[in-house]
N, C-alpha and C positions, 0 to 999 in steps of 0.2 A: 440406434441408440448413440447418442452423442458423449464422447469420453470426456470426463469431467477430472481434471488435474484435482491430489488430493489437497488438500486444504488444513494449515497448522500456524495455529501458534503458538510462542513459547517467550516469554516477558520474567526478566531476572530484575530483583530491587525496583520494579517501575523505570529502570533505565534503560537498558538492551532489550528489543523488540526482535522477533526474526519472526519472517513469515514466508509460507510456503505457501502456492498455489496463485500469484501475482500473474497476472498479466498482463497489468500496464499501470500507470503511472500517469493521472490525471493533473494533480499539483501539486507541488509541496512549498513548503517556507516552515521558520521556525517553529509558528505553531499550530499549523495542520498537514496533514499528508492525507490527498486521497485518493486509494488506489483502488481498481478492479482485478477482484479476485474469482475464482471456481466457485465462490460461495454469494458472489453478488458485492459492491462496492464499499469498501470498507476505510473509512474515515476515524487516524489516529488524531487523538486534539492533547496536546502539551506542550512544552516551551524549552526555547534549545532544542528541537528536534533540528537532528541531521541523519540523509542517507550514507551509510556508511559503505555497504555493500546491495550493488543493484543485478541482477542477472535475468533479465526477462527471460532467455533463455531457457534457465533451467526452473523458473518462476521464484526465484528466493529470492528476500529482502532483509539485512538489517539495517534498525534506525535504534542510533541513540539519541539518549536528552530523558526530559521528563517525561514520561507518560502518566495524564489524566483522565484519560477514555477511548475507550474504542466503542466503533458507535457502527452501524451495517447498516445499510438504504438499499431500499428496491424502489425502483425507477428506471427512466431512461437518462441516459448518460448522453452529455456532449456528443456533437461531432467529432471526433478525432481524440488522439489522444492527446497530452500536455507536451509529449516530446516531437507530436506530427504537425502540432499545430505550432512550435519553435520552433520549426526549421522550414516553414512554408516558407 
């Protein structure tokens, strides 16, 4: 059985996003962030978004700015990630 990091969020006034269970960081800009989670890829869409705090590490994220949606895709994802494919 494959251990599966737990998976959270928790969004204050639609501006501070924190999310728990990341594991990578496919792209971001002002107004999307798409990132893969424990729970499958999960795509924030708002304006003024920025990463504030990144830790792949420990899997935690926050992003401030607006948030309008969070929105989850099952699929196949790129090849690499956004930070493996910037530093090829």
């Amino acid at each position: 059985m494959e251990y599966e990091a737990p998976h959270r969020l928790s969004m204050e006034d639609r501006g501070q996003l924190k999310i728990s269970g990341v594991s990578d960081v496919d792209s971001f800009d002002e107004q999307t962030i798409v990132l893969q989670t424990s729970r499958g890829t999960l795509i924030v869409h708002g304006s003024q978004l920025h990463l504030q705090t990144l830790s792949l590490e420990s899997g935690q994220i926050e992003i401030d700015g607006i948030v309008d949606a969070l929105t989850y895709e099952d699929g196949h994802r790129e090849s690499g990630s956004f930070f493996a494919r910037l530093f090829r």
